[in-house]
C-alpha positions as CSV (number, residue, x, y, z in Angstrom):
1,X,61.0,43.4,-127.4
2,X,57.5,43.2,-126.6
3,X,57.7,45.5,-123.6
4,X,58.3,48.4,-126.1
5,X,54.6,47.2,-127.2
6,X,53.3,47.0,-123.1
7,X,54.2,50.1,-122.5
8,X,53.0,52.3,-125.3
9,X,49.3,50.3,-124.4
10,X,49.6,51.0,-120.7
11,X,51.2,54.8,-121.6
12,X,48.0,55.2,-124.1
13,X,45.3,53.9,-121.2
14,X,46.9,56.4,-118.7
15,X,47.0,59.2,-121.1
16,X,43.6,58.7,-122.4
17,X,42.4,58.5,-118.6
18,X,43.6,61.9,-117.5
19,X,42.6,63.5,-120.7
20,X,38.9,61.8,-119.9
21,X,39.2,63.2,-116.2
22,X,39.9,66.3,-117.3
23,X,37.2,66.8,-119.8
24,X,34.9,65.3,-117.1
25,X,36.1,68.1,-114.4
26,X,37.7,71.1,-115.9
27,X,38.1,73.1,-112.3
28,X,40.3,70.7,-111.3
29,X,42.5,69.1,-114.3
30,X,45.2,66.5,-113.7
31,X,48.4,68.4,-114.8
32,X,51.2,65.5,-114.5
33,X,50.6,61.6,-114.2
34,X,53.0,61.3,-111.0
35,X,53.2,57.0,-110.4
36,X,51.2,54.2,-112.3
37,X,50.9,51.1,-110.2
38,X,50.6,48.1,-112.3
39,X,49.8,44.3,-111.4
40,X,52.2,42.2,-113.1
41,X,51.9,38.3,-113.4
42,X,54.3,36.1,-111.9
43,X,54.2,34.3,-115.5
44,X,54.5,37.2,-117.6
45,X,57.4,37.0,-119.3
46,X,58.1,40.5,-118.7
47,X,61.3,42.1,-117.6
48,X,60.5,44.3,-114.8
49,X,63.6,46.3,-115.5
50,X,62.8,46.4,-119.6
51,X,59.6,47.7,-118.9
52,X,60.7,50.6,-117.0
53,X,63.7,51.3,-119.1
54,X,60.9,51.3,-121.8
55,X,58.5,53.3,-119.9
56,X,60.9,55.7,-118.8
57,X,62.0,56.7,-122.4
58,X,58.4,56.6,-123.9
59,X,56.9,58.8,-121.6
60,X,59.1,61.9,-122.6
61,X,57.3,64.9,-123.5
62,X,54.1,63.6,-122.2
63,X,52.0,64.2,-119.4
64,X,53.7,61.1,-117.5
65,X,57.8,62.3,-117.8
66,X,59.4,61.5,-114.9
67,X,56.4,59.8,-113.1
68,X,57.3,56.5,-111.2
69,X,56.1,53.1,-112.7
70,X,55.5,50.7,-110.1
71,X,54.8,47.1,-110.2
72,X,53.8,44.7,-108.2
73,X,53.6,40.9,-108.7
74,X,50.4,38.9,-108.8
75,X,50.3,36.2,-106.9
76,X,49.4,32.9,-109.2
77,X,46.7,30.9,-107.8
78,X,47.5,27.0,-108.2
79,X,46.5,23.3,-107.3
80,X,48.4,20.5,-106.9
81,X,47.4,17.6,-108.6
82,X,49.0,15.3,-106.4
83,X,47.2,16.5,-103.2
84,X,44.5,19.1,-104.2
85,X,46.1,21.5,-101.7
86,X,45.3,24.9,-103.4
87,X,47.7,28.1,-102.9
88,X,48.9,30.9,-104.5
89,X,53.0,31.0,-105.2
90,X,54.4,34.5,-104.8
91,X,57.9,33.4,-106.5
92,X,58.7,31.1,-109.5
93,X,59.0,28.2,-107.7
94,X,56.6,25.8,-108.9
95,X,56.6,22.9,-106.0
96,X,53.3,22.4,-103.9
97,X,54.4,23.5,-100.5
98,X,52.0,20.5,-98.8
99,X,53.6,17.6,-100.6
100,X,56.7,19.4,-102.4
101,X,55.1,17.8,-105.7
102,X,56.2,19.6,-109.3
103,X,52.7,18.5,-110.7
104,X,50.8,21.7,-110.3
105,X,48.0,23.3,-112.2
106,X,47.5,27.0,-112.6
107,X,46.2,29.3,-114.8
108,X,46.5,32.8,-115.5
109,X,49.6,34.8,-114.5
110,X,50.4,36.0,-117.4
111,X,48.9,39.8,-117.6
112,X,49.9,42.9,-116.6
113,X,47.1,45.4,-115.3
114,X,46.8,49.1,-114.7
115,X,45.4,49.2,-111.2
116,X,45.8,52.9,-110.7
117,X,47.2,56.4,-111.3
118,X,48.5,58.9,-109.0
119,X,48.5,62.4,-110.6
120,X,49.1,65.6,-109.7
121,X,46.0,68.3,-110.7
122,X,45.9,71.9,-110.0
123,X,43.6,71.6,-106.9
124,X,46.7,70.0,-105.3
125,X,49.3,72.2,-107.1
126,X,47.3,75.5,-105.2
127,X,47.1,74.2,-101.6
């Protein structure tokens, strides 16, 4: 299952973020990681579900338990050889939408990237 292995690099980049943040600004110290917002690609392989099953139980007893992961899709940028009409599929259905041709190059869509954290730190936690 190598969304066991996603997650614990994704937990470890948050983690290592707010402990950075925190060292940077001691006054006002990220207590909880409350949502991480990932880009996932359309291509990816990855079970959305998995992954938050995964994520869910690895980030017990850490600064992230019970924080929301959310994911969005990444749209895939493609050409179709057929036509050369370029555009990006949101969905995995891999038909030019100019000619309805199958022969379609991409590349990419494969990745899944940390685009940002919402935490909660004691300046918020006093207002």
């Amino acid at each position: 299952m190598h969304e066991a292995s996603l997650v614990q690099g994704l937990l470890d980049m948050a983690l290592k973020a707010v402990e950075e943040h925190n060292a940077a600004h001691p006054d006002n110290r990220a207590l909880r990681i409350q949502e991480i917002t990932c880009e996932l690609g359309l291509i990816a392989c990855v079970e959305a579900q998995t992954l938050t099953a995964c994520f869910e139980l690895f980030a017990e007893g850490t600064l992230a338990e019970d924080a929301t992961l959310t994911l969005n899709t990444a749209p895939l940028a493609c050409r179709c050889e057929n036509c050369g009409h370029a555009f990006s599929l949101t969905q995995r259905r891999f038909v030019c939408p100019a000619c309805g041709s199958e022969n379609i190059h991409f590349s990419g869509g494969h990745g899944l990237t940390l685009q940002s954290l919402r935490v909660e730190s004691e300046e918020t936690d006093h207002a």
